[in-house]
Structure formats: C-alpha cells, structure tokens
mmCIF file as gemmi writes it, N, C-alpha and C atoms, coordinates in Angstrom:
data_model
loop_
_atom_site.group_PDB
_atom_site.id
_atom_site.type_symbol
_atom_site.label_atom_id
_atom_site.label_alt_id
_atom_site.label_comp_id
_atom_site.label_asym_id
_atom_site.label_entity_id
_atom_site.label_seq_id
_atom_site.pdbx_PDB_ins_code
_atom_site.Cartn_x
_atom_site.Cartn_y
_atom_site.Cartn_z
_atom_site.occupancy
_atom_site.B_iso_or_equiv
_atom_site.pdbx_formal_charge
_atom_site.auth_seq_id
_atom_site.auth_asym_id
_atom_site.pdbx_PDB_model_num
ATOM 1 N N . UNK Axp A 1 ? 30.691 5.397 45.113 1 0 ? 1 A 1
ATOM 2 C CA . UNK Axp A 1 ? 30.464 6.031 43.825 1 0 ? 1 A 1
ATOM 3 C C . UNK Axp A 1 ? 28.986 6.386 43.688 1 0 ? 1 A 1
ATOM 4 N N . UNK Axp A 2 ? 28.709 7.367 42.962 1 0 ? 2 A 1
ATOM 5 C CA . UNK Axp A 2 ? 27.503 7.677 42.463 1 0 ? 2 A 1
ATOM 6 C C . UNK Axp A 2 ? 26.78 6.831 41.504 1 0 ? 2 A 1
ATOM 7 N N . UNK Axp A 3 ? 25.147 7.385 41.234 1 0 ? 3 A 1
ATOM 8 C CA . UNK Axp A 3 ? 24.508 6.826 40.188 1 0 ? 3 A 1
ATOM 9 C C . UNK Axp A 3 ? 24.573 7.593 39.318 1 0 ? 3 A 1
ATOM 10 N N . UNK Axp A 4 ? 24.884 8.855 39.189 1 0 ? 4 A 1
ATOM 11 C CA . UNK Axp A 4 ? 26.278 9.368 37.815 1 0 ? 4 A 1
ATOM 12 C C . UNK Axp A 4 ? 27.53 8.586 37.42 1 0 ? 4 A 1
ATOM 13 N N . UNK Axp A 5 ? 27.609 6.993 37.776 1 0 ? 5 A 1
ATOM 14 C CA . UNK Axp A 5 ? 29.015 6.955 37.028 1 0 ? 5 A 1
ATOM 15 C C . UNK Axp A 5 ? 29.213 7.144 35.778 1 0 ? 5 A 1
ATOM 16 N N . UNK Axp A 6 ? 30.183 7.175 35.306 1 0 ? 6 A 1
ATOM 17 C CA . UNK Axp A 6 ? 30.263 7.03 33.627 1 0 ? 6 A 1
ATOM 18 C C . UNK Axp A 6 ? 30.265 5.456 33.55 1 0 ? 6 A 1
ATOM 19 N N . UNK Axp A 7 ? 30.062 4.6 31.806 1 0 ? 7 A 1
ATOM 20 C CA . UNK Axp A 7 ? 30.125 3.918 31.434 1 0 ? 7 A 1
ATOM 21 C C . UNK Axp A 7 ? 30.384 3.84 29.649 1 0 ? 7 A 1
ATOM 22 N N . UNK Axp A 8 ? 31.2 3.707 30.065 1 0 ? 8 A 1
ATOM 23 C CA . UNK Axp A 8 ? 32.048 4.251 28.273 1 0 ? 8 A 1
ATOM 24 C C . UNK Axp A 8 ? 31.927 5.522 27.683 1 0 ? 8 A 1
ATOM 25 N N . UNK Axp A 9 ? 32.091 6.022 28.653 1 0 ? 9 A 1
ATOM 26 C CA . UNK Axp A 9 ? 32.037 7.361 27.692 1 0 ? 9 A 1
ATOM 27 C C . UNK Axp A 9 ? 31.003 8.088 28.581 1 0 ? 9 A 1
ATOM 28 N N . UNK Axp A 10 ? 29.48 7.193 29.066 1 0 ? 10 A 1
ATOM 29 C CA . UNK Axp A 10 ? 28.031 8.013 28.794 1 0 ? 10 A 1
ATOM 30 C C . UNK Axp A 10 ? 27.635 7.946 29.951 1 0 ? 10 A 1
ATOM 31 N N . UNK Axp A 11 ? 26.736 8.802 30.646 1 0 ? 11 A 1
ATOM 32 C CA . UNK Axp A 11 ? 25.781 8.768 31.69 1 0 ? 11 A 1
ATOM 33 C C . UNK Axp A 11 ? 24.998 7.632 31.401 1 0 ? 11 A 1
ATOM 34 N N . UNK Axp A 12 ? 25.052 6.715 32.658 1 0 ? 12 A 1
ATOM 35 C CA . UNK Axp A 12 ? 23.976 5.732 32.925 1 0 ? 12 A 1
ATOM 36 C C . UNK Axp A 12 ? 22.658 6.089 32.268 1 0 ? 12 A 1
ATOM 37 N N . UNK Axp A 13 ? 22.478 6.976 33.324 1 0 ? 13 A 1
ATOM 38 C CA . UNK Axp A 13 ? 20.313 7.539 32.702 1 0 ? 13 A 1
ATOM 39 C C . UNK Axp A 13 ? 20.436 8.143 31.132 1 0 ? 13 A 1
ATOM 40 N N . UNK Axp A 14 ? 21.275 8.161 30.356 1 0 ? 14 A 1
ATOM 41 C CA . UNK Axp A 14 ? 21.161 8.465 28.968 1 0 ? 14 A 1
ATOM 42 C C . UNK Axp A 14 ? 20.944 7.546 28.055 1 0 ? 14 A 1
ATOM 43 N N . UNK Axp A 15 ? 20.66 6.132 28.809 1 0 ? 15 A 1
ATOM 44 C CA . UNK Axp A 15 ? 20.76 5.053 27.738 1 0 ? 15 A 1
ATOM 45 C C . UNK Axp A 15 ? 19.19 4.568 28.589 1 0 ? 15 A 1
ATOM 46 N N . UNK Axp A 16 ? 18.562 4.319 27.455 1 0 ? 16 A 1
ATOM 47 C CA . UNK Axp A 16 ? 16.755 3.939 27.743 1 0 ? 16 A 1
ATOM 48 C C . UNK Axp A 16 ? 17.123 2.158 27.843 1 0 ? 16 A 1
ATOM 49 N N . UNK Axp A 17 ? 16.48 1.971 28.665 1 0 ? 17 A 1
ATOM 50 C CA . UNK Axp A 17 ? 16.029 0.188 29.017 1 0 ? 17 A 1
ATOM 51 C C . UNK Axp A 17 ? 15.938 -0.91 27.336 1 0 ? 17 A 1
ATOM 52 N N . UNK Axp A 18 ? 16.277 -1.761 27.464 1 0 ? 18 A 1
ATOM 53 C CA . UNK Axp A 18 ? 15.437 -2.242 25.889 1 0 ? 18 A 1
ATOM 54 C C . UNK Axp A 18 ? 14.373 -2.748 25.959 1 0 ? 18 A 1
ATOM 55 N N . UNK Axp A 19 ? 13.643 -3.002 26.946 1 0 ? 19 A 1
ATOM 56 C CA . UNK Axp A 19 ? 12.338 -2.89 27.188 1 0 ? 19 A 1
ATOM 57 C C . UNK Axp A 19 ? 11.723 -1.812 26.148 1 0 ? 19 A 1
ATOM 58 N N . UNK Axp A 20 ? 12.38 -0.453 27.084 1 0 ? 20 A 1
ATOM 59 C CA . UNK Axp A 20 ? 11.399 0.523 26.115 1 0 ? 20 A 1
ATOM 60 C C . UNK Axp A 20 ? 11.462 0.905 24.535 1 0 ? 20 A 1
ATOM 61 N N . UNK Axp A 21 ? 12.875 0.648 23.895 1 0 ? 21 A 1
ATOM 62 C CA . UNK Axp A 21 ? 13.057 0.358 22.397 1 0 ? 21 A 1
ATOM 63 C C . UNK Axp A 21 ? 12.089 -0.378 21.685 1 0 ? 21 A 1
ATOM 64 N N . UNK Axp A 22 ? 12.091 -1.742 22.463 1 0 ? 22 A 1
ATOM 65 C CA . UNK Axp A 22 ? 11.076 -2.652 21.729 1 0 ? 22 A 1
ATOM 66 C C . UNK Axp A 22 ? 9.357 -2.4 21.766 1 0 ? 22 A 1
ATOM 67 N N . UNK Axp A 23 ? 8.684 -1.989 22.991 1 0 ? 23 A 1
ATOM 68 C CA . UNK Axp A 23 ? 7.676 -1.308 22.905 1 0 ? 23 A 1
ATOM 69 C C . UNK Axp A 23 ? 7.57 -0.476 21.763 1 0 ? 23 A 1
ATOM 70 N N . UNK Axp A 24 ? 8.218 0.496 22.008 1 0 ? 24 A 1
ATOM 71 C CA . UNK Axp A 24 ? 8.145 1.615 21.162 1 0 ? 24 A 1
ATOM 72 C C . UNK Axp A 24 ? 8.303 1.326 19.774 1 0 ? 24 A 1
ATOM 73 N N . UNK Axp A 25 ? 9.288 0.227 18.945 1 0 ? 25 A 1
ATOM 74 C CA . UNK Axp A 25 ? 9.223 -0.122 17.415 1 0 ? 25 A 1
ATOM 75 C C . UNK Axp A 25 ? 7.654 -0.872 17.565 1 0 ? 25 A 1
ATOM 76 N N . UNK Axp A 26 ? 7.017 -1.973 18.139 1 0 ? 26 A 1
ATOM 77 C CA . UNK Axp A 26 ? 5.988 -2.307 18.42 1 0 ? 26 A 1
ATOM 78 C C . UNK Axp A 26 ? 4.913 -1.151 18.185 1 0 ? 26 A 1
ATOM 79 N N . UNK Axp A 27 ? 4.699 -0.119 19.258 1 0 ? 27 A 1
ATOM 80 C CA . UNK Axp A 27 ? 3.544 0.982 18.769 1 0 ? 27 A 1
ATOM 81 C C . UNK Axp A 27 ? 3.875 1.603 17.875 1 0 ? 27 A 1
ATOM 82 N N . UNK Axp A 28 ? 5.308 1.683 17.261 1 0 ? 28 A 1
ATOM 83 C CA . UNK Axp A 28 ? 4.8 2.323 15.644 1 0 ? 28 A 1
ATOM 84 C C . UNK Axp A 28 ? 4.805 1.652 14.764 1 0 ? 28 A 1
ATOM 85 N N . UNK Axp A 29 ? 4.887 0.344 15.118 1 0 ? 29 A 1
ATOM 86 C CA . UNK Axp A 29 ? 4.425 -0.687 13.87 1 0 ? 29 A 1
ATOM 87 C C . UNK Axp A 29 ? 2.924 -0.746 13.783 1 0 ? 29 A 1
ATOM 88 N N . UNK Axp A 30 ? 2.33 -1.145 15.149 1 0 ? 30 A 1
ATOM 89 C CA . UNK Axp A 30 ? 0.721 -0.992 14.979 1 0 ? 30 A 1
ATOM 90 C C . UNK Axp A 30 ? 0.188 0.369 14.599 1 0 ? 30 A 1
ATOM 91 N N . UNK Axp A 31 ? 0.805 1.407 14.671 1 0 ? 31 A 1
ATOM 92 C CA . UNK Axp A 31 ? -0.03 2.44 14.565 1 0 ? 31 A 1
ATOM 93 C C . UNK Axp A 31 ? 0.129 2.606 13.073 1 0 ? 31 A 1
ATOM 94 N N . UNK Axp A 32 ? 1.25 2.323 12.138 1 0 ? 32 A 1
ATOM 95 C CA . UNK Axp A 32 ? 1.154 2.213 10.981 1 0 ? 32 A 1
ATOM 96 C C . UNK Axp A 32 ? 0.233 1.157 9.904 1 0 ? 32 A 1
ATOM 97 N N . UNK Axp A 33 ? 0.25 -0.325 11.004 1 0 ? 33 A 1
ATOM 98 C CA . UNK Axp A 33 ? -0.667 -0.934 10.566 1 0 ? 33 A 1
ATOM 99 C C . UNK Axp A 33 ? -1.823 -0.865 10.41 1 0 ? 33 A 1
ATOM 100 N N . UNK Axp A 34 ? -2.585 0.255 11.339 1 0 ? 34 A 1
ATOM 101 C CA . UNK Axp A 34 ? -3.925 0.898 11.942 1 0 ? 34 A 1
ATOM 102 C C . UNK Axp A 34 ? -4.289 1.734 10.967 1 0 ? 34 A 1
ATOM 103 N N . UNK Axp A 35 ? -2.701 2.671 10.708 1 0 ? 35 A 1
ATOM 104 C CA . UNK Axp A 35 ? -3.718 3.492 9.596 1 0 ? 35 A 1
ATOM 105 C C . UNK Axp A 35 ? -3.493 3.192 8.281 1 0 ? 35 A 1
ATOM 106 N N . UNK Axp A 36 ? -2.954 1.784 7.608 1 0 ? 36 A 1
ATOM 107 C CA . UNK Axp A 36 ? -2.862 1.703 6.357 1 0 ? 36 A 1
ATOM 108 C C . UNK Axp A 36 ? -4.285 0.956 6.421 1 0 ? 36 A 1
ATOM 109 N N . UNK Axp A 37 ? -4.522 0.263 7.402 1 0 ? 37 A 1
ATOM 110 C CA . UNK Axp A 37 ? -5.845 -0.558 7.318 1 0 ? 37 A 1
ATOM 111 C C . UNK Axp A 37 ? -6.8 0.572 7.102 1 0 ? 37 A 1
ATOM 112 N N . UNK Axp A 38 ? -7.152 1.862 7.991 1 0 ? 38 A 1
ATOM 113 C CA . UNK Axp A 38 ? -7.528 2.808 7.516 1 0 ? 38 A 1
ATOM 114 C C . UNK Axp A 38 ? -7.767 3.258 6.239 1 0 ? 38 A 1
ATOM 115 N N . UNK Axp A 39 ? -6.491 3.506 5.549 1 0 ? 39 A 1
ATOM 116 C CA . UNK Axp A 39 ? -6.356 4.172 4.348 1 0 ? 39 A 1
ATOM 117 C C . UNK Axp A 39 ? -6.914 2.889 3.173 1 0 ? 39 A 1
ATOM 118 N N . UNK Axp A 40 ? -7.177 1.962 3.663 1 0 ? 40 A 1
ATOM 119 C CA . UNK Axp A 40 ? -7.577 0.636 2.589 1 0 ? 40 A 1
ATOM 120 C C . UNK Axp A 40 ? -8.932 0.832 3.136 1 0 ? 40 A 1
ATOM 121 N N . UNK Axp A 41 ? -9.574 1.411 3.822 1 0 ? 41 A 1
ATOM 122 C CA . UNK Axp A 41 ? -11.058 1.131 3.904 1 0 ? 41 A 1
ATOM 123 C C . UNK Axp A 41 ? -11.627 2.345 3.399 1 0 ? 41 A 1
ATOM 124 N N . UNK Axp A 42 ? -10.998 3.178 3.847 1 0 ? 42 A 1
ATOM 125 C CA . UNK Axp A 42 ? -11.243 4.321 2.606 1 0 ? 42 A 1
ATOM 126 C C . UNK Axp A 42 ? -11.459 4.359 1.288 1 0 ? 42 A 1
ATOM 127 N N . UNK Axp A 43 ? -9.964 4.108 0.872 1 0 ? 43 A 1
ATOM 128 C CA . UNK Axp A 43 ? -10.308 3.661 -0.837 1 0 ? 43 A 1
ATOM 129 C C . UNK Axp A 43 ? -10.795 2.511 -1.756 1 0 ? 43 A 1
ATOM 130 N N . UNK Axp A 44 ? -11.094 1.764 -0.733 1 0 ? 44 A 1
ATOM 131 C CA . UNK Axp A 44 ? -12.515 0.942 -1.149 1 0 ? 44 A 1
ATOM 132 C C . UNK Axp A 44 ? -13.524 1.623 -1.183 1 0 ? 44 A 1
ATOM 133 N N . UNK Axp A 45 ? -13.687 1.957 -0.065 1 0 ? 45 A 1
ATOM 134 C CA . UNK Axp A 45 ? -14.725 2.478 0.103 1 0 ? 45 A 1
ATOM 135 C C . UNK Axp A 45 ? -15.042 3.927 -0.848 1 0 ? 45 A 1
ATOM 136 N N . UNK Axp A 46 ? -14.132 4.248 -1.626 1 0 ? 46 A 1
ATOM 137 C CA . UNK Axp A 46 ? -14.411 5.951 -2.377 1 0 ? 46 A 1
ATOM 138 C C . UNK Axp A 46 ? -14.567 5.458 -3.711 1 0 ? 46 A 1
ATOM 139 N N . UNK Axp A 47 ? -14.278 4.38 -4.503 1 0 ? 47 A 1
ATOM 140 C CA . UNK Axp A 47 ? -14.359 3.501 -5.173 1 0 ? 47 A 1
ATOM 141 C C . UNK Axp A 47 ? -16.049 3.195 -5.805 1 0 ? 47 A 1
ATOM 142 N N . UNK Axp A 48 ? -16.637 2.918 -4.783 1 0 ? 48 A 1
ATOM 143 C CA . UNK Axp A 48 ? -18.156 2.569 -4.615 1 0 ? 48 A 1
ATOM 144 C C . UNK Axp A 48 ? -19.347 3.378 -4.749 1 0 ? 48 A 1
C-alpha cells in the first residue's frame, strides 16, 4: 500500500501532527500576550 492510504475518510498528510496544533495555540497566545503588554505600556504611558 501507499503513503496515500485513506484513514476514515481522509488523506494521511491532511491531518497536521499535534505537536504542531499546540505550538501554534502557544505562539498566538504569546503574541497576544506581547501585544496587550504593548497596548498597556502605551496607555500608561499617553496618560502622563
């Protein structure tokens, strides 16, 4: 058999690792955390 088999339905290579799911919720958690910290040093800072 190939590394095209099906598996319920789907191509193997159509389903991403969960490795890379969890990375990925991870960098857009920090990058949201990055720029609210941002947006709080700002408006302190416009404040002053």
């Amino acid at each position: 058999m190939s590394e095209t088999q099906r598996q319920g339905g789907r191509d193997i290579e159509d389903k991403l690792p969960r490795g890379i799911w969890v990375r990925v919720l991870l960098y857009v958690f920090a990058g949201h955390a990055l720029a609210a910290f941002i947006y709080l040093l700002f408006t302190l800072g416009g404040n002053r």
